[in-house]
GUMI-879320 format. One record per residue (C-alpha): residue number from 1; residue in one letter; x, y, z. Coordinates in steps of 0.001 Angstrom, whole numbers, plus 500000, padded with zeros to 6 digits. Layout:
GUMI-879320
+-----+---------+--------+--------+--------+
! num ! residuo !      X !      Y !      Z !
+-----+---------+--------+--------+--------+
! NUM !       A !      X !      Y !      Z !
...
+-----+---------+--------+--------+--------+
end
This chain:
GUMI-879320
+-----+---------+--------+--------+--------+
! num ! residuo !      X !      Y !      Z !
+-----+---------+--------+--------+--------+
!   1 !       X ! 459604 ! 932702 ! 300908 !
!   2 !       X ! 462126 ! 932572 ! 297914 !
!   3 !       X ! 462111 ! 935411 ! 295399 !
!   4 !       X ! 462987 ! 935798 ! 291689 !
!   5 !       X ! 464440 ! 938093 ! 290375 !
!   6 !       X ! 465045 ! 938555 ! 286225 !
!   7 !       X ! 468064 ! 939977 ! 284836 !
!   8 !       X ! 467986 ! 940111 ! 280735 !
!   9 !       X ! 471221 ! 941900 ! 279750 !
!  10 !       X ! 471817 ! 941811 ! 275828 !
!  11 !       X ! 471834 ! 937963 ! 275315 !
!  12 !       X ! 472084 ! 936744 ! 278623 !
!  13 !       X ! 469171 ! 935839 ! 281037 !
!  14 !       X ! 469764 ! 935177 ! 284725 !
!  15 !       X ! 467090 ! 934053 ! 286737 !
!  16 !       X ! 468005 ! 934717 ! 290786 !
!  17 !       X ! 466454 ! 932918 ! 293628 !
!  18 !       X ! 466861 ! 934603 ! 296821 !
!  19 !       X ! 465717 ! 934616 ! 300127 !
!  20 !       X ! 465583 ! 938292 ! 300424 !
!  21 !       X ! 465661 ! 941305 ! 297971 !
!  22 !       X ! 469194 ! 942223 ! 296826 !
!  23 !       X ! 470309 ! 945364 ! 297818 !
!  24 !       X ! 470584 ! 948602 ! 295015 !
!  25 !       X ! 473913 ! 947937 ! 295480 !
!  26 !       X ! 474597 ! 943993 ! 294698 !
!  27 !       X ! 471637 ! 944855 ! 292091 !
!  28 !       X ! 473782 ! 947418 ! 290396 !
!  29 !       X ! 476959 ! 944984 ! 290195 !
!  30 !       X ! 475412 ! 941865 ! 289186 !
!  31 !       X ! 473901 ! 944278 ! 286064 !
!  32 !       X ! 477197 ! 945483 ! 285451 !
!  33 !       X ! 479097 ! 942011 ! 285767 !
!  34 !       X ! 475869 ! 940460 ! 283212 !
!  35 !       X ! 477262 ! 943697 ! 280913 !
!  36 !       X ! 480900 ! 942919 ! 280867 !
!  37 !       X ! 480414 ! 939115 ! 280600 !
!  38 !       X ! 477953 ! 939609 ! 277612 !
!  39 !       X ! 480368 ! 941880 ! 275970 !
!  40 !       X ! 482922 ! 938919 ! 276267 !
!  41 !       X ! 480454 ! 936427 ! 275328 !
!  42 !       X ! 481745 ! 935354 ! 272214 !
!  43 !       X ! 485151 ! 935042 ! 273839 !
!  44 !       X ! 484031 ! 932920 ! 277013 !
!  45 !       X ! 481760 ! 930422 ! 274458 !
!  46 !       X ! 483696 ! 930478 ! 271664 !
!  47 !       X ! 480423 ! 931060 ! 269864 !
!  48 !       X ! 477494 ! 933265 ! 269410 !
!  49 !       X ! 474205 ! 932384 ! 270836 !
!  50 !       X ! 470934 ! 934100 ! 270157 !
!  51 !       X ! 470202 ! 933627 ! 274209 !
!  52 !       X ! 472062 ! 931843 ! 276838 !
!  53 !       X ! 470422 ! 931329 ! 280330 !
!  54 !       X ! 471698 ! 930929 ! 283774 !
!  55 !       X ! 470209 ! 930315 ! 287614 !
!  56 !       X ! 471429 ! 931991 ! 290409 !
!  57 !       X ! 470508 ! 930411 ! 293304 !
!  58 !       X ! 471290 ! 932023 ! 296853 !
!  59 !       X ! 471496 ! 929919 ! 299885 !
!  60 !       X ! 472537 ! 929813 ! 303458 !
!  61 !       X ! 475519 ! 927980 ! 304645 !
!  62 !       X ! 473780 ! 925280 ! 305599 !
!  63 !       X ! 472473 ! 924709 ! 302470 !
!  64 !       X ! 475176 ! 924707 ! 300321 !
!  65 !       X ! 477120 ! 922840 ! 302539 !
!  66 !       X ! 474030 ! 919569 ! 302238 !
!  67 !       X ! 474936 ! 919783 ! 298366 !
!  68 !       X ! 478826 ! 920160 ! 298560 !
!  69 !       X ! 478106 ! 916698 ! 300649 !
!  70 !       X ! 475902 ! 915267 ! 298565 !
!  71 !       X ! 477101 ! 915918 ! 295190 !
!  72 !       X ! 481224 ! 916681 ! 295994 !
!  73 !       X ! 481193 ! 914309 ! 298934 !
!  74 !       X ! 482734 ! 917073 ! 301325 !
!  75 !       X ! 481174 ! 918106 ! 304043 !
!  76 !       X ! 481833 ! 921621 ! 304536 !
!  77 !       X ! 480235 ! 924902 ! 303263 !
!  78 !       X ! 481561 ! 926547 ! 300432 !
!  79 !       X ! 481558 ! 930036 ! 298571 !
!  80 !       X ! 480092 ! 928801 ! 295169 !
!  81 !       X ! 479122 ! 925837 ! 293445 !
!  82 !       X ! 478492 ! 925177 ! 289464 !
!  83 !       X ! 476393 ! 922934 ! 288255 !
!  84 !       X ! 476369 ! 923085 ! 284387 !
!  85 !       X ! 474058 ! 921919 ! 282082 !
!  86 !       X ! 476055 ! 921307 ! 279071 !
!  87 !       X ! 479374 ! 919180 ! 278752 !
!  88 !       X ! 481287 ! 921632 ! 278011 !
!  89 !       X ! 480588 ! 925055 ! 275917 !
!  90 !       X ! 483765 ! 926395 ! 274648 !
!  91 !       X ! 485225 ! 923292 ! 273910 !
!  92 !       X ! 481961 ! 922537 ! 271074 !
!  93 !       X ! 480421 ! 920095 ! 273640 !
!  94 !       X ! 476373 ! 921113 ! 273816 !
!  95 !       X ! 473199 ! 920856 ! 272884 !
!  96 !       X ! 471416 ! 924025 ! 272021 !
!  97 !       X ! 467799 ! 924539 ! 270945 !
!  98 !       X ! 467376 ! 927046 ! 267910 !
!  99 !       X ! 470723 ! 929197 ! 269252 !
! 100 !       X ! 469321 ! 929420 ! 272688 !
! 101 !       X ! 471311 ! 927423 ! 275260 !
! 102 !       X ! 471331 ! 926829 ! 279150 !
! 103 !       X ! 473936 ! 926851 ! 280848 !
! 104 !       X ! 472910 ! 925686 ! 284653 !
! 105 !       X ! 473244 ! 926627 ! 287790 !
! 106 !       X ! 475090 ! 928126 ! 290210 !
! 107 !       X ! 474971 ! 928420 ! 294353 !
! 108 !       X ! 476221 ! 930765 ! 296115 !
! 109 !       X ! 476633 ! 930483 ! 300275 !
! 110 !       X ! 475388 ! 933686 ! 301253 !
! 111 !       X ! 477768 ! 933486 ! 304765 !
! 112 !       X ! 480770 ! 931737 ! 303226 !
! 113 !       X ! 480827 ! 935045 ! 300637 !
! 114 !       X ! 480473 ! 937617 ! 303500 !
! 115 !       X ! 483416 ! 935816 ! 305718 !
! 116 !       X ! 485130 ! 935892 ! 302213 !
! 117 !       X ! 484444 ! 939861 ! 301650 !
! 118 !       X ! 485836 ! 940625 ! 305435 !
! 119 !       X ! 488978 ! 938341 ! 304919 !
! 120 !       X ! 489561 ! 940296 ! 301481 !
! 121 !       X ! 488787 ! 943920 ! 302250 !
! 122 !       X ! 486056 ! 943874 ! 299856 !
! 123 !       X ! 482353 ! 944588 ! 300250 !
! 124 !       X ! 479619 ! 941982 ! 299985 !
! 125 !       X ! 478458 ! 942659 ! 296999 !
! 126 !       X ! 482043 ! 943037 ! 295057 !
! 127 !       X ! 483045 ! 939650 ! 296647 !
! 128 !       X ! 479321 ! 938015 ! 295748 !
! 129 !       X ! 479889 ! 939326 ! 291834 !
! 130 !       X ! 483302 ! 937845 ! 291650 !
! 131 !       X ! 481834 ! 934321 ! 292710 !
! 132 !       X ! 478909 ! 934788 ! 290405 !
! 133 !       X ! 481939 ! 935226 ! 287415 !
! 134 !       X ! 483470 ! 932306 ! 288741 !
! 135 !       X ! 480521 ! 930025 ! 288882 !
! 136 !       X ! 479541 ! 931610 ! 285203 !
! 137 !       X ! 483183 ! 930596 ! 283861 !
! 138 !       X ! 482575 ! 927001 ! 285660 !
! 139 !       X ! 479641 ! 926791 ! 283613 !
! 140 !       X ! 481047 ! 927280 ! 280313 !
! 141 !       X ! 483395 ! 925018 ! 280587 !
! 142 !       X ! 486313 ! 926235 ! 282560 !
! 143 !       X ! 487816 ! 924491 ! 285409 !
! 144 !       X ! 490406 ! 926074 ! 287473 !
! 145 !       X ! 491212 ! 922263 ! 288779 !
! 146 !       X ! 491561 ! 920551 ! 285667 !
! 147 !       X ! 495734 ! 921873 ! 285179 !
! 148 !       X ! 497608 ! 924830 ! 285847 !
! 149 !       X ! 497206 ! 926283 ! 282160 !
! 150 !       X ! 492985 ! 925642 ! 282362 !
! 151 !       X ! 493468 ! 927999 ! 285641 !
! 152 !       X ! 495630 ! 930570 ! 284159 !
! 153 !       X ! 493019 ! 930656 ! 281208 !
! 154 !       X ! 490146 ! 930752 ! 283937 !
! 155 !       X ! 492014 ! 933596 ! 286182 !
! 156 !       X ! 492778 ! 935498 ! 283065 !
! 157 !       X ! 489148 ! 936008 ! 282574 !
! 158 !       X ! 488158 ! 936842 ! 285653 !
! 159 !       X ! 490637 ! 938816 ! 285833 !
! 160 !       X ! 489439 ! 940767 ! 282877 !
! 161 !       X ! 485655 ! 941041 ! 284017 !
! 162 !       X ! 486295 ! 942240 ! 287592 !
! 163 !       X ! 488974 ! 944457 ! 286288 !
! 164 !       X ! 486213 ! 945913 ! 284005 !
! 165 !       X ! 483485 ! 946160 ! 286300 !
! 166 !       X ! 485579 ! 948377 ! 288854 !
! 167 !       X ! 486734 ! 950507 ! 285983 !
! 168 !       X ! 482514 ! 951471 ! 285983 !
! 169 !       X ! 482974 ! 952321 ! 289354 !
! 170 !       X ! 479467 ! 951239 ! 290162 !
+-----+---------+--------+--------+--------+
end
């Protein structure tokens, strides 16, 4: 049975869905990444919101790899997918309901991320919170694929928030 978890970090909500608690651990990052990227908020929007909210859905490779099919057309599990709610937030493109706006959703393949964290020397966790950044810059409006300036921009700011969140050594 799926669990939800609530994460409200200054202005930012996350709501998880999980198949299994999250360890102290993964609990401790993703509270430090919702920190840093609230901190940077204004920067990443290129506004000010009274509340943004986000889903964070995690799911087995099988599932994610039924949506890459059916909504990317490739057949193949992947580490994270976006699906945004808005056009596009930092570029002005939204609709917002009295300065509260959703964002969307994001998936992350709970498998694909651990094969990832073993190819990269990195933990779980530290590899799961550096897709959840991703998929949170995806749903603003950034888009690594759109030119090589848009993923300079995008890499920048990742860049930034995981630098940040291993300077708290959490």
């Amino acid at each position: 049975m799926e669990k939800e978890i609530n994460y409200n970090i200054d202005d930012i909500n996350l709501n998880c869905f999980t198949p299994e608690e999250l360890s102290s651990k993964l609990d401790s990052l993703l509270k430090g990444v919702l920190s840093i990227i609230a901190s940077k908020q204004q920067q990443i929007l290129k506004g000010k919101f009274k509340s943004v909210e986000v889903n964070l859905n995690i799911v087995d490779d099988e599932e994610i790899q039924k949506i890459n099919l059916e909504y990317r057309q490739k057949d193949k599990a992947t580490d994270v997918l976006s699906f945004p709610l808005q056009e596009n937030v930092r570029r002005g493109e939204y609709d917002q309901f009295e300065g509260h706006l959703e964002l969307g959703d994001i998936f992350v393949a709970s498998g694909v991320c651990l094969k990832q964290a073993l190819e990269n020397d990195l933990t779980y966790e530290q590899e799961f919170v550096h897709l959840f950044a991703h998929g949170y810059l995806h749903l603003c409006g950034y888009d690594h694929e759109e030119s090589e300036e848009e993923e300079k921009i995008m890499g920048q700011l990742e860049s930034e928030i995981m630098d940040e969140l291993a300077a708290k050594n959490i």
